[in-house]
N, C-alpha and C positions, 0 to 999 in steps of 0.2 A: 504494500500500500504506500501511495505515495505521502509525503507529508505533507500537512497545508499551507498551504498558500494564501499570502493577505492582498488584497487586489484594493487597492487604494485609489478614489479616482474624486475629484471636487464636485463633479453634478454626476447623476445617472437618470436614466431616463425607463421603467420598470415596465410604468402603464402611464396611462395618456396625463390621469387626473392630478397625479402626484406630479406637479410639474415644478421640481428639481433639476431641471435641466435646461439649455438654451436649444442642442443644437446636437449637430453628430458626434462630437466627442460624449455625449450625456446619453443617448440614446444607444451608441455604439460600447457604452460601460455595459448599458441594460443586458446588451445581446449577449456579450462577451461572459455574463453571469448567468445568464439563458444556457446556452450553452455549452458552460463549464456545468451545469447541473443537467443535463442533458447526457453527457459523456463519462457520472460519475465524479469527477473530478471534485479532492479538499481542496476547494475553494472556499474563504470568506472577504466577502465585501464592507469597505468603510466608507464614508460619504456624510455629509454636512447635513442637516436639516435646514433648506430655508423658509421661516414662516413666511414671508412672502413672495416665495418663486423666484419666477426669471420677469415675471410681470404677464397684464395681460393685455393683447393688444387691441385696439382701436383702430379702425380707420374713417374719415371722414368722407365725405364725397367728391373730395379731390384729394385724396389719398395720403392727406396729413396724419401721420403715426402718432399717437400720443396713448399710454400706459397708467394702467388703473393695476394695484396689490390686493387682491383679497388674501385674508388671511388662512391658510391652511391647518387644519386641524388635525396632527400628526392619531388621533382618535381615530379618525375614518378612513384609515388609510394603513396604518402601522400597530405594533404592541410594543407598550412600552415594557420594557424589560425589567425597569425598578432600580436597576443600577445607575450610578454619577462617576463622571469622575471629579478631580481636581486639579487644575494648571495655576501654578504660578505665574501671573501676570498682570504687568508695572505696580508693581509695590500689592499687590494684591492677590486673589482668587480667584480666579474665573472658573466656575461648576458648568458642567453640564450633561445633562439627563441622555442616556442610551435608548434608542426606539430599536424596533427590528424588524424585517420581514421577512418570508421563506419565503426562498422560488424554488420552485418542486423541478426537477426535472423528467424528461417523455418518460425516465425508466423509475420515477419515484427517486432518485435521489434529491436531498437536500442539500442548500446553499445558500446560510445566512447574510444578510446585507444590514448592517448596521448605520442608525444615521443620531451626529450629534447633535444636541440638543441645547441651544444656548438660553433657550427659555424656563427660568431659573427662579424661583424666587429669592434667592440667596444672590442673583448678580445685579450688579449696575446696570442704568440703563443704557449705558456704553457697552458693557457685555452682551447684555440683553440684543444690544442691535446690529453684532457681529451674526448674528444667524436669524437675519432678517431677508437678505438678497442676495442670489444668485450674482454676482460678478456685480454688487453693486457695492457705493463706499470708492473712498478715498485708498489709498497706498495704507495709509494706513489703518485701515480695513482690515483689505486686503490679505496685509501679510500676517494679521493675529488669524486673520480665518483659516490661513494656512498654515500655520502654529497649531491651532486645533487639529487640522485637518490628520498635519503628519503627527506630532508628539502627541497630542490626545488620540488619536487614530488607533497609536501602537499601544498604549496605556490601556484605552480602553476594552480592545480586543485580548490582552494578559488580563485583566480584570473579569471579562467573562469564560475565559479558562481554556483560550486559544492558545498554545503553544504551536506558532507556525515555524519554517522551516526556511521561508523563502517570501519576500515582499516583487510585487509586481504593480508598478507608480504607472496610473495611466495621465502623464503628461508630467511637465513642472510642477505644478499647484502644488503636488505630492512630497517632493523633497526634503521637508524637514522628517519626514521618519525614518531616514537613514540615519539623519545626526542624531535621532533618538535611540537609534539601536547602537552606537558609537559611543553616545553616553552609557549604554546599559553594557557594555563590555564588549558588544563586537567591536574585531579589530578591522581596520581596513580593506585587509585580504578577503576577510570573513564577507565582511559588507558588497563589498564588489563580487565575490561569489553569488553570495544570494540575494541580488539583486537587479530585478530585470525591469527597464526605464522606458517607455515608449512616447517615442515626441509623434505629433499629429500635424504638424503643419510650418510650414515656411514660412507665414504671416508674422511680423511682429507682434503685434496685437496678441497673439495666442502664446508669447514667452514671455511672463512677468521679469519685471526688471525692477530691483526696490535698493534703493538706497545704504550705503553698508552702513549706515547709523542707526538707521531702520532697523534693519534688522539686527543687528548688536540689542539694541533696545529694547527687542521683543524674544531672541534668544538667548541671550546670554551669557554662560558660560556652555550654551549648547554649542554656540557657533566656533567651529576650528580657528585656531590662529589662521590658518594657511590657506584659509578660504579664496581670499581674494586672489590669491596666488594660483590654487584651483582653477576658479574660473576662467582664468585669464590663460592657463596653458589647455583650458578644454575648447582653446578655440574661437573664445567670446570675442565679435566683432568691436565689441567698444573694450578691449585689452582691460575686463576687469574691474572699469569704473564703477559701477555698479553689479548689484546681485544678482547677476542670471539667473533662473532657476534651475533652466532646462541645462546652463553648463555646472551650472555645481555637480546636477544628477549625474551626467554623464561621466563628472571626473570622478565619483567616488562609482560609476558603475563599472564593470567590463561586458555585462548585455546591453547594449541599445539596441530598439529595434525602431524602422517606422515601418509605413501604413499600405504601402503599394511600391511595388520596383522601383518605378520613376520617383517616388517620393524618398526612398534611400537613397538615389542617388543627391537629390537636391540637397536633403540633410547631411551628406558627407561631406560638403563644402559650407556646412556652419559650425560643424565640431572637429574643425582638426584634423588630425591623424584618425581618430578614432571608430573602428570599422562601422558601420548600420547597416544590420542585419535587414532585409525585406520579408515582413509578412503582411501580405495583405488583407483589408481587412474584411468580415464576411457579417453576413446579418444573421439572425433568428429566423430559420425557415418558418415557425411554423407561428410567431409572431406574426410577420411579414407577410404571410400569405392570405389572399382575404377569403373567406369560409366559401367561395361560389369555388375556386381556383382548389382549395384545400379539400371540400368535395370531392374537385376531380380526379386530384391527384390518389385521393384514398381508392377510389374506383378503380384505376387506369394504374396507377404507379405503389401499389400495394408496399407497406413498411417503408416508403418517402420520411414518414414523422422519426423513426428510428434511425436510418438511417437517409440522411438527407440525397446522398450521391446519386440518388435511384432520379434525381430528375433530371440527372444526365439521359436518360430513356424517355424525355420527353418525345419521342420520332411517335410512340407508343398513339399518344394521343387523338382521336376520333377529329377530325372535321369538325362535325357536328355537335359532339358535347363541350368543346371547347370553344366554340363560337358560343354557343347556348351560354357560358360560365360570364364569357366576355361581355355580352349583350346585356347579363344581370348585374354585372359591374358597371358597365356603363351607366347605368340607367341610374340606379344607387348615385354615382357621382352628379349626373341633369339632377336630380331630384334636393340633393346637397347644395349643388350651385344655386339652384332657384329660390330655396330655401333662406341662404344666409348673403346671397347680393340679390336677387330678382333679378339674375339673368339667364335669361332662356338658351338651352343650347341646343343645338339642331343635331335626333341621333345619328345622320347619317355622313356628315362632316367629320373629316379629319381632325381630331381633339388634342390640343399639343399641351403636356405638361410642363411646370413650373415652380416646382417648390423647393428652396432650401434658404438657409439663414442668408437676411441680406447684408451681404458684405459687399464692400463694393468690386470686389477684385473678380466677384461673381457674374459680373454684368447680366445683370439680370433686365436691366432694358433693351439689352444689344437687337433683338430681331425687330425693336421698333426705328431702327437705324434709317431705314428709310420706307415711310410709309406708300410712296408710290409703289414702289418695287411691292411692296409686302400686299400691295391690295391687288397687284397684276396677277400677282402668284396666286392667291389663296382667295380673291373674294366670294362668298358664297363657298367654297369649297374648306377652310378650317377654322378654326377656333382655340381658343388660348384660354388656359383653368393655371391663374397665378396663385401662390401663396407663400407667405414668409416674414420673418421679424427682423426688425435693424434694431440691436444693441440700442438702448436707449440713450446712449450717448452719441451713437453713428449717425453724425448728420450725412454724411455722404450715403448711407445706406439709405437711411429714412427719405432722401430725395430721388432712390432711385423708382421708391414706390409711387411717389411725387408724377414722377416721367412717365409710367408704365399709365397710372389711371388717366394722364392728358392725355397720351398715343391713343388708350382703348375711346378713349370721348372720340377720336378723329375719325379713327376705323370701326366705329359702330355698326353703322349701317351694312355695311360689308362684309366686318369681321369680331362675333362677337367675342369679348375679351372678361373674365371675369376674374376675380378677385378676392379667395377666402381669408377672413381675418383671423387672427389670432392662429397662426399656423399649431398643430400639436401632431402629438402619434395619429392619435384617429383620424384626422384630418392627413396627414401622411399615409395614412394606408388607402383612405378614398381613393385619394387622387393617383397612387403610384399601381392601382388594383385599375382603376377608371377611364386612366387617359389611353390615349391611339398610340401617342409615343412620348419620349421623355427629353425634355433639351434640357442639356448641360453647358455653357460657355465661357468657361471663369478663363481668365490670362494663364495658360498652361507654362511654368508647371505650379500653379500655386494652392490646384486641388486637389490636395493630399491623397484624398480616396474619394471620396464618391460615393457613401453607402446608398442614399435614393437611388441612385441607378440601379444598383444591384435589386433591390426591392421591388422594383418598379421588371426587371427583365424575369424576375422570380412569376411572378402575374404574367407572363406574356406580352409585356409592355416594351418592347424592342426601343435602346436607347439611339437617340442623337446627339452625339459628344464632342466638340473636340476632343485632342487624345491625350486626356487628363488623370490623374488619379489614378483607379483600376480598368479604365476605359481601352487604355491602350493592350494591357495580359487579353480582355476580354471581346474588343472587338473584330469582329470578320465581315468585314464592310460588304453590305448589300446582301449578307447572308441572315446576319442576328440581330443588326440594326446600322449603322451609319459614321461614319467619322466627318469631323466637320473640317476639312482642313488637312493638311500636313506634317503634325507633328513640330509646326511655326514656334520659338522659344520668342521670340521678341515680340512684345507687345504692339499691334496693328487693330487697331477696334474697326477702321473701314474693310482691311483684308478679310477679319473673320466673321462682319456683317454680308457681306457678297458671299462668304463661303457658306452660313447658313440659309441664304438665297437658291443659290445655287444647290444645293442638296436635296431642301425642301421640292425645289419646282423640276427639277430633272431626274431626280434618284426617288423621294420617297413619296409625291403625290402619283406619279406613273403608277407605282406598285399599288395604293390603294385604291386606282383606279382599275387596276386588273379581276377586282374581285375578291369573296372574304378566301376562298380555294386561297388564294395566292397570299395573303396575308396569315392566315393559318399557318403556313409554312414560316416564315418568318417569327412566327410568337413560340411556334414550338424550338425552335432554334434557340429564340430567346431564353426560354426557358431551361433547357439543357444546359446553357453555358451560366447559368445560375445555378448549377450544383457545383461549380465551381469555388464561388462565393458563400459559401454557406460561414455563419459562426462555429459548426460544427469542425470544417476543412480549417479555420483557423486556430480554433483552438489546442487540431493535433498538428499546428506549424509551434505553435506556444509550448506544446512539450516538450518541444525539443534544449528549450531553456531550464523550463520548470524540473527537468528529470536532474540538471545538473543541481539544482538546490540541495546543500549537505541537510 
């Protein structure tokens, strides 16, 4: 038996409601404890409590973002376990309460997920509001929530009677539990042995950077003399000046891994010397599959739920019942759209999807680049189902929802465009079960992975990509879906405007014109190279770490 493993991650994303998460690193925690409990695997999960989320979103009728906090009631959602812990912190105590939840997995194993708890009657209301929001707060927030995260993280899980083996830090956030296992007697060897660190993205925005006073301030005599020294020979582009997270982790680790080939490659020119192992990352089959799609497969691909690889046999698949599955997804999502903007979509138009976190690197307004061209191509013939959240501080994101609801005002008449707010899981699964196909167009290489795709080709939803992320391992152009482009590194927003032009009007509305026979083929295709992607397939690439844990 193997020993357990602590999986430390600052959001996760489990089920829709508990919304602890922003986005694919949070959702992509959920899977990754899906199925580690799926496969058997001693895993245990740590993670934050925030009473109020990541926020909920709003839009107006010209697509001004603005965020409302309800309060979450860890009651409806989790058990509290009855256990506290205690942190020393600035001249004081900071408590807080242990919640937990099981996730079962397909074979009955269990896999606790614990979340802390700053809501306290014993704290300040400074304490009290470190476990208020999801990536909200000042630096110095921030880095106390990250102080909880890792030193209460490790504290708390020895306090419920976890004797682990081996830590697995899904990003920076995570990094102070290493220096908590350095204070508690591991030695450095030890620590870089059993410790496996996975960075998710090339974005700045996604590696905290805090000030060394800062953080002196809040660790103490946790933090190494030779810190700074650390970071600055793991490669850190500002030599050091500040805290990296992500280089601290990686100089006290010897596993790094990221998230998709091209995405190790990118990260081996931010750390150094230091190899980054590729595993790419995969979803929850049976999460992600929506119950019309998960029917079929039970029918047609008998043990899919045990074993995920079986939808590599999607060829299996009838015409017929697989149109049928599609037709009740579709319908499900018109039904959704109408519901939550009152726009009507027409069943028999090509339906292009849109949903992930608005960052702007995503350009998620790029297909409205040019609306002549966009109505030559597609008027009466497609239609566009957006959805997604800009960091509430991301004015550049919040403007690109800004642009998307002007464009749709222009191309109404022609081409209808709609808009779900407050993007979540269940709103991810609609749309990634519902849409005809799925566009993807961030500045490649800056999309680490790409788990909606995967989700979205799991459903028979053949992607449209540039060759981003996992797009590139998984695409066979014009077979399972489309690449947008050439594998271009330099940023060209007109180049890869024309190139989704071009794709749309000569490669993928032809095919939907040929008839569902002919698009049949293309979603079962789809779907096969989605047994590639599974959380399952990544979890036995993750073993190959975790076995090394003494």
């Amino acid at each position: 038996m193997m020993a357990p493993i602590a999986y430390f991650t600052a959001e996760i994303g489990l089920w829709s409601e508990l919304h602890t998460y922003s986005g694919g690193l949070g959702v992509l925690a959920g899977d990754h404890v899906k199925s580690a409990a799926d496969v058997g695997l001693p895993l245990v999960g740590m993670s934050l409590l925030y009473r109020e989320g990541y926020g909920r979103q709003h839009l107006d009728d010209q697509g001004i973002q603005s965020e409302t906090y309800a309060p979450i009631d860890p009651n409806e959602h989790l058990t509290n376990t009855g256990q506290t812990i205690q942190l020393p912190l600035d001249g004081s105590t900071l408590h807080a309460s242990i919640w937990k939840t099981e996730v079962i997995g397909v074979g009955g194993h269990v896999v606790p997920v614990y979340f802390l708890d700053t809501f306290h009657p014993n704290n300040s209301a400074e304490f009290i509001g470190l476990g208020a929001r999801l990536y909200g707060g000042d630096d110095g927030t921030r880095v106390r929530q990250e102080y909880l995260l890792g030193v209460g993280g490790v504290r708390a899980l020895q306090a419920l009677g976890h004797d682990f083996a081996g830590m697995h830090l899904n990003e920076g956030h995570c990094t102070f539990a290493m220096l908590e296992m350095l204070n508690q007697g591991w030695s450095r060897e030890e620590l870089a042995q059993r410790t496996l660190f996975t960075t998710h993205t090339p974005v700045p925005a996604g590696h905290d950077r805090f000030e060394w006073s800062l953080v002196d301030e809040v660790m103490g005599d946790l933090l190494p003399s030779d810190a700074q020294e650390l970071v600055q020979n793991a490669g850190d582009s500002e030599g050091g000046r500040r805290c990296s997270m992500s280089h601290l982790a990686v100089a006290l680790s010897t596993a790094v891994n990221a998230v998709s080939n091209l995405n190790a490659q990118v990260a081996s020119t931010m750390f150094g010397t230091t190899h980054i192992a590729p595993i790419t990352n995969g979803v929850h089959h049976i999460t992600w599959t929506s119950p019309q799609m998960s029917g079929l497969f039970d029918h047609h691909l008998p043990g899919w739920k045990e074993d995920p690889s079986q939808l590599g046999y999607a060829g299996r698949l009838p015409d017929a019942d697989l149109q049928d599955a599609r037709k009740v997804n579709r319908r499900i999502l018109r039904e959704l759209v109408r519901a939550s903007t009152g726009v009507e979509l027409d069943e028999h138009r090509l339906t292009i999807g849109f949903a992930r976190r608005f960052a702007t690197y995503k350009r998620a307004n790029l297909v409205f680049s040019d609306l002549e061209r966009l109505r030559s191509i597609g008027a009466d013939r497609i239609q566009f189902v957006f959805s997604g959240k800009a960091h509430p501080k991301d004015e550049g994101g919040k403007q690109l929802i800004r642009d998307i609801f002007a464009s749709a005002g222009e191309v109404a008449e022609d081409i209808p465009v709609a808009f779900i707010e407050n993007y979540d899981m269940a709103t991810g699964l609609a749309m990634t079960s519902g849409v005809d196909i799925w566009l993807n167009n961030p500045i490649r290489p800056l999309e680490a992975s790409g788990t909606s795709g995967m989700k979205a080709a799991m459903n028979g939803v053949p992607n449209c990509s540039i060759l981003d992320g996992w797009w590139p391992e998984g695409c066979e152009h014009g077979v399972n879906g489309w690449a947008i482009g050439h594998s271009e590194d330099e940023r060209d927003d007109a180049r890869d405007a024309e190139n989704i032009y071009n794709v749309l009007e000569h490669e993928v509305l032809p095919l939907w014109d040929e008839g569902p026979e002919r698009w049949a083929k293309l979603m079962r295709a789809s779907i096969a190279t989605s047994a590639r992607f599974t959380g399952t397939r990544m979890i036995s690439d993750y073993l190959h770490f975790y076995d090394k844990f003494a």
